[in-house]
TIDRENTOR-716958 format. One record per residue (C-alpha): residue in one letter; x, y, z. Coordinates in steps of 0.05 Angstrom, whole numbers, plus 5000, padded with zeros to 4 digits. Layout:
BEGIN
type|px|py|pz
a|X|Y|Z .
...
END
This chain:
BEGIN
type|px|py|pz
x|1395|0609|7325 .
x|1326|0620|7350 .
x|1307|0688|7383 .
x|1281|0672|7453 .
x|1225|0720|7481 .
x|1234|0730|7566 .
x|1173|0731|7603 .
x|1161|0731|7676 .
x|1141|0666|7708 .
x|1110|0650|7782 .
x|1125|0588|7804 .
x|1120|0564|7873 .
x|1177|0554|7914 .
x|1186|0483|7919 .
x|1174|0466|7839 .
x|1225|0520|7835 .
x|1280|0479|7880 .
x|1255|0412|7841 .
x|1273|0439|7771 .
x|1332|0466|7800 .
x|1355|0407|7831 .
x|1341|0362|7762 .
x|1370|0414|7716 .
x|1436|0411|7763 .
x|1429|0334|7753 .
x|1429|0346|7683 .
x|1488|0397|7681 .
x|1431|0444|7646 .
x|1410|0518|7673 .
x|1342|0520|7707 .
x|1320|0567|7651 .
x|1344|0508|7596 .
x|1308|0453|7640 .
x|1245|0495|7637 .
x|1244|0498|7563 .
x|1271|0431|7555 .
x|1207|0407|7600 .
x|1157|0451|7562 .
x|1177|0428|7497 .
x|1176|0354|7518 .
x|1105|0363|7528 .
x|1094|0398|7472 .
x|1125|0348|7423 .
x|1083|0288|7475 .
x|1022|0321|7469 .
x|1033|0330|7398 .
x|1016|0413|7395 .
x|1096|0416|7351 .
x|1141|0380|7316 .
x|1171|0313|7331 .
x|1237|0343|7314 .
x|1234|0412|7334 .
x|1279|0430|7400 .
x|1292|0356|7393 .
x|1345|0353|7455 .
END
């Protein structure tokens, strides 16, 4: 496994209670959807690996 470095992230309020909404759509934590998200555009605008986080 992967070690994961925290950070602190401001977000506004309603983008918050979107991604928390979808990530409870998707049975995922809002911290998962977040990195789920960021690596989806990652791997779309091709800055890593195809494969990498490949969920």
């Amino acid at each position: 496994m992967s070690k994961k470095k925290p950070f602190v992230l401001r977000i506004d309020p309603e983008v918050l209670k979107a991604v928390e909404q979808w990530a409870a759509d998707e049975f995922r934590s809002t911290n998962g959807q977040l990195e789920w998200i960021i690596s989806k555009a990652l791997r779309d605008a091709g800055r890593i690996k195809k494969n990498l986080n490949n969920k």
